[in-house]
N, C-alpha and C positions, 0 to 999 in steps of 0.2 A: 796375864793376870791370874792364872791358875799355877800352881804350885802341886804335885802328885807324891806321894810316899809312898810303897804297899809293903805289907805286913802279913804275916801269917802261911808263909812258906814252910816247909819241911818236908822230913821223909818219915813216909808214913808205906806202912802194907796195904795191898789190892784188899778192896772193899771197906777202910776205912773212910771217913771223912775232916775234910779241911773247910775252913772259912777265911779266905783271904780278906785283909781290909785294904782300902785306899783313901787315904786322908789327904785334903785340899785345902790349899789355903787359897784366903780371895774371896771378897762377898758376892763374888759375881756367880759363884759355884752353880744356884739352882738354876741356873739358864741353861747351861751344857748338856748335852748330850753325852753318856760316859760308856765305856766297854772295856773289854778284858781281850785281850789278846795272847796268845802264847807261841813258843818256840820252841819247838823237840831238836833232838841233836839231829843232824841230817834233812832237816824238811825248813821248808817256809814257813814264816809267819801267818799264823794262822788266827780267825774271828773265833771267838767263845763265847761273846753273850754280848749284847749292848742295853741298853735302858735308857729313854725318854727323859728331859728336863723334869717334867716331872714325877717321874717312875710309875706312870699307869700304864705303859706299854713297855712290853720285853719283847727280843731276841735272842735266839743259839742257832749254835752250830752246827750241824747234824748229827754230831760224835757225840755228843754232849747233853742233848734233848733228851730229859725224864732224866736229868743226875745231876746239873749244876742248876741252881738258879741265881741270879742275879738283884740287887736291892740295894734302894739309897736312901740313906736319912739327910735331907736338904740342913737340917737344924744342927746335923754336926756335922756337916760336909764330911760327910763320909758314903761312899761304895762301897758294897760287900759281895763277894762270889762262895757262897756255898757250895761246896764240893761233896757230894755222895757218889757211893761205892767208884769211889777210885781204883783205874787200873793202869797196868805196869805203862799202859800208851798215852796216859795223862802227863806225863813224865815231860816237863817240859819247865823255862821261864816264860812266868804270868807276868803282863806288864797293864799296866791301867791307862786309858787314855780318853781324854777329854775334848767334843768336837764343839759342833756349833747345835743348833734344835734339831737337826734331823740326824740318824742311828746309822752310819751305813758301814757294812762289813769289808771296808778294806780302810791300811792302812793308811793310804793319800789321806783319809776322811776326819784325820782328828790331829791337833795343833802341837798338844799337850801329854807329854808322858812322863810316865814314872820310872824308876831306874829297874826295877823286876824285884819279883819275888822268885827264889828255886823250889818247884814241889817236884819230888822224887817218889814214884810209889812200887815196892818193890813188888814180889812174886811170893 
């Protein structure tokens, strides 16, 4: 019933900022559970933030804590990951992913994905 986009990829230099979007189709959107995921070259898939049906509680990562935050507007089914001071190990595909009410940091845990965004951040 969920439908996922994301947007706002690029290459950007260390210590700049991104703002990825993820747009959802499906009025069923403010019930889910939503997160970010990402994939560096060589490494696993890895949790970067999740956020509550209805966005009063977050999660990250450990690499991540005090530089991304995560946000949902239920009214335009849309997710947002705010990216600060980016570094050259951010470097990965962000993909947005949609579960059930409860947030959990693997990827068994969510139904619905988006195809990726590429952020690149160089040196």
């Amino acid at each position: 019933q969920v439908q996922l986009v994301e947007s706002g990829g690029g290459l950007v230099q260390a210590g700049d900022s991104l703002r990825l979007s993820c747009a959802a189709s499906g009025r069923t959107f403010s019930a889910y559970a939503m997160a970010w995921f990402r994939q560096a070259p060589g490494k696993e898939r890895e949790f970067v933030a999740g956020i509550t049906a209805s966005g009063s509680t977050t999660y990250y990562g450990d690499s991540v804590k005090g530089r991304f935050t995560i946000s949902r507007d239920n009214a335009k089914n849309t997710v947002y990951l705010q990216m600060n001071n980016l570094k050259p190990d951010d470097t990965a595909v962000y993909s947005c992913a949609a579960g059930g009410r409860i947030v959990l940091g693997t990827p068994r845990g969510y139904g619905y994905w988006g195809q990726g965004t590429q952020v690149t951040v160089s040196s």
